[in-house]
C-alpha positions in Angstrom: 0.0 0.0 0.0 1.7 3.9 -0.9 1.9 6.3 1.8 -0.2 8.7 -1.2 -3.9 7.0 -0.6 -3.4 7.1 3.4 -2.4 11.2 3.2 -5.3 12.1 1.0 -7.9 10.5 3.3 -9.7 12.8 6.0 -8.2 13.5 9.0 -10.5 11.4 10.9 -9.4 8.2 8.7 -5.9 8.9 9.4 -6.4 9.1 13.3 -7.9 5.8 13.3 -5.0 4.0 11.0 -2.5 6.0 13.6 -4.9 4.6 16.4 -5.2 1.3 15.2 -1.2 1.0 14.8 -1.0 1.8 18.7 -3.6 -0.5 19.4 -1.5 -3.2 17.5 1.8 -2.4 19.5 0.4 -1.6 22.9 -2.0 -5.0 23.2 -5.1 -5.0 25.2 -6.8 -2.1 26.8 -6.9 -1.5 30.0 -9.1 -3.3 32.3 -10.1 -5.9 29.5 -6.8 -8.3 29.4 -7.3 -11.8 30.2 -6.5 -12.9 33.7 -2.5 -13.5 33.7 -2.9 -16.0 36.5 -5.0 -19.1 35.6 -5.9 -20.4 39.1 -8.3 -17.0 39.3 -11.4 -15.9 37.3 -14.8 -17.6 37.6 -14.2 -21.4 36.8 -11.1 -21.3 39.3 -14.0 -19.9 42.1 -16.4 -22.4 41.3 -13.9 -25.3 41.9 -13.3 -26.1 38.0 -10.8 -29.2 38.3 -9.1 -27.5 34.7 -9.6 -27.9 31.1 -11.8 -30.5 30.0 -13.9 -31.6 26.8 -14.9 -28.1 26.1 -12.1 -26.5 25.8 -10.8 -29.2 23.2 -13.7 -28.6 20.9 -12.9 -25.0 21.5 -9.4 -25.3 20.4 -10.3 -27.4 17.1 -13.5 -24.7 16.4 -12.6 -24.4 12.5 -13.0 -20.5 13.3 -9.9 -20.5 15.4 -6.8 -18.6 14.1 -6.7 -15.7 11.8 -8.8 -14.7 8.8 -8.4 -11.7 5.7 -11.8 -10.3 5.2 -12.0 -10.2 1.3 -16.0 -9.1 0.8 -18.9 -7.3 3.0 -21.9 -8.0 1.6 -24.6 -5.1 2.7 -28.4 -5.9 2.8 -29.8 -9.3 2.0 -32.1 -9.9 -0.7 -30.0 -8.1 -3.4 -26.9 -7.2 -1.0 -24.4 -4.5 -2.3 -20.8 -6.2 -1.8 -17.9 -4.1 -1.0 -14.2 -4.9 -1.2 -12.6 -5.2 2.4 -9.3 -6.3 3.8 -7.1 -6.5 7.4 -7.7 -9.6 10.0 -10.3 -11.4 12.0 -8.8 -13.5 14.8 -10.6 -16.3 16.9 -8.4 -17.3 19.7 -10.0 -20.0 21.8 -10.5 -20.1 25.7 -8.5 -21.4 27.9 -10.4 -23.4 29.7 -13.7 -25.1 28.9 -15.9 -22.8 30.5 -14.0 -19.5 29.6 -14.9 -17.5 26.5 -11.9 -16.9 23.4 -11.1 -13.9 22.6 -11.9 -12.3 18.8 -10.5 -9.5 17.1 -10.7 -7.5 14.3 -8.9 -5.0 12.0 -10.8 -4.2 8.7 -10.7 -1.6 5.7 -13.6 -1.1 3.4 -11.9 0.0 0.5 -12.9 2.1 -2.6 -12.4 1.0 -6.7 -8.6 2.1 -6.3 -7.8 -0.2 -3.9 -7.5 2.6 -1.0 -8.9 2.5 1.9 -12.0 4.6 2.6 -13.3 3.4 6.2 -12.2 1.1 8.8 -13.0 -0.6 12.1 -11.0 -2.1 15.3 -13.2 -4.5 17.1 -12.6 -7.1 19.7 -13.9 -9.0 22.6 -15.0 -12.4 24.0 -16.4 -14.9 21.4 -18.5 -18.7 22.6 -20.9 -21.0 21.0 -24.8 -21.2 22.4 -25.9 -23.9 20.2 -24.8 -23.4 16.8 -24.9 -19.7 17.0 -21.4 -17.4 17.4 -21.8 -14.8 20.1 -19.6 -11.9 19.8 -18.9 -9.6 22.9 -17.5 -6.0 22.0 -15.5 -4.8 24.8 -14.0 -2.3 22.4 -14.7 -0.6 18.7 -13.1 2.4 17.1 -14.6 3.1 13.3 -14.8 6.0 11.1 -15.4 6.0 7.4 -15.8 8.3 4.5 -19.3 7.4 2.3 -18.4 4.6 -0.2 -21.3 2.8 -1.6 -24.5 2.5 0.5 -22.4 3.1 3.5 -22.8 6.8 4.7 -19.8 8.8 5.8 -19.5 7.8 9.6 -18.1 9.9 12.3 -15.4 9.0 14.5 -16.8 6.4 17.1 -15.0 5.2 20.5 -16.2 2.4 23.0 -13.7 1.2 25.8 -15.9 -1.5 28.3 -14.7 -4.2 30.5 -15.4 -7.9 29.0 -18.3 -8.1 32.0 -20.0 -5.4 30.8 -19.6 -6.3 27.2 -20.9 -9.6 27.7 -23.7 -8.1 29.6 -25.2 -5.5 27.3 -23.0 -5.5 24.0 -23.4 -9.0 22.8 -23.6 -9.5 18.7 -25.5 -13.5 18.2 -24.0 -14.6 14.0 -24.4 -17.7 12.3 -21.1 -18.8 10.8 -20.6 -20.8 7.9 -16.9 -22.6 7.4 -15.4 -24.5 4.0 -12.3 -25.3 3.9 -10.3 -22.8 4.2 -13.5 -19.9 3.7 -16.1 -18.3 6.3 -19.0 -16.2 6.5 -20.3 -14.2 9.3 -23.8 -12.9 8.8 -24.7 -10.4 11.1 -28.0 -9.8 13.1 -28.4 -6.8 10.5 -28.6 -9.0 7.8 -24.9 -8.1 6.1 -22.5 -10.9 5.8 -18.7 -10.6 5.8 -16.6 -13.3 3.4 -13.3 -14.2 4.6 -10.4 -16.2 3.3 -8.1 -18.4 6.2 -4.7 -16.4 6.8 -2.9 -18.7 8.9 -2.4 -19.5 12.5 
């Protein structure tokens, strides 16, 4: 990618590339990294003897490990499909009653290839049934209108994975072949994605 597309976007765009780049190098927020010690949290209070047949499925989920969003399809019937790139990532729990953790870095990009609006996502992911629950502990976006997307303003949201998994909870169905996946969203978009390795 030049340096030329990145300086003509807005202002707004470039704070979130710079902000997504410190995200990147600095690791989790504050007040939502995992536990460090793994005889604490709520399975070590409830007496959980460790990791059992749970957390095996977990860690052979075929949405574990990283994924390069390629299309996001907008609407359902006739959806508008938009080109997309960055990561998804589906790390699995570490213990059979403990959530993964999910995040995401994504561009919506224009006919030249440059990007045009982007989002940082992340949180808790689990299975109820054979629905994928996302938790969003935290989301930064902004975007300039491109397609049926309206220009969006710069949007911040910093929460504590209890909180998140309280009131900021997204239920998708997921569909995995091979080494493809689709998320469709509770909105009715879907987002296509491509495996990028562990």
């Amino acid at each position: 990618m030049s340096l030329l597309p990145i300086r003509s976007a807005s202002l707004r765009f470039r704070s979130l590339l710079a902000a997504a780049a410190l995200a990147v190098g600095w690791g989790w927020p504050a007040g939502c990294a995992p536990s460090a010690d793994p005889g604490s949290g709520p399975a070590a209070e409830a007496g959980d003897p460790g990791p059992g047949p749970a957390a095996e499925a977990r860690a052979e989920d075929p949405i574990a490990g990283a994924w390069r969003p390629r299309a996001y399809r907008i609407g359902g019937d006739a959806p508008v499909e938009l080109s997309v790139d960055g990561r998804i990532r589906f790390d699995p729990g570490s213990d059979g009653d403990e959530p993964g953790e999910w995040f995401v870095l994504f561009f919506v990009t224009g006919d030249d290839g440059a990007p045009r609006g982007g989002s940082a996502e992340g949180g808790e992911w689990f299975r109820e049934g054979e629905t994928l629950v996302l938790t969003h502990a935290w989301h930064l976006s902004v975007g300039d209108a491109v397609g049926p997307l309206p220009e969006a303003p710069l949007r911040m949201a910093l929460r504590s994975f209890a909180e998140a998994s309280e009131g900021h909870r997204e239920p998708c169905r997921v569909e995995v072949e091979g080494d493809r996946m689709t998320l469709f969203f509770p909105s009715g978009n879907s987002m296509a994605f491509v495996r990028a390795g562990g």
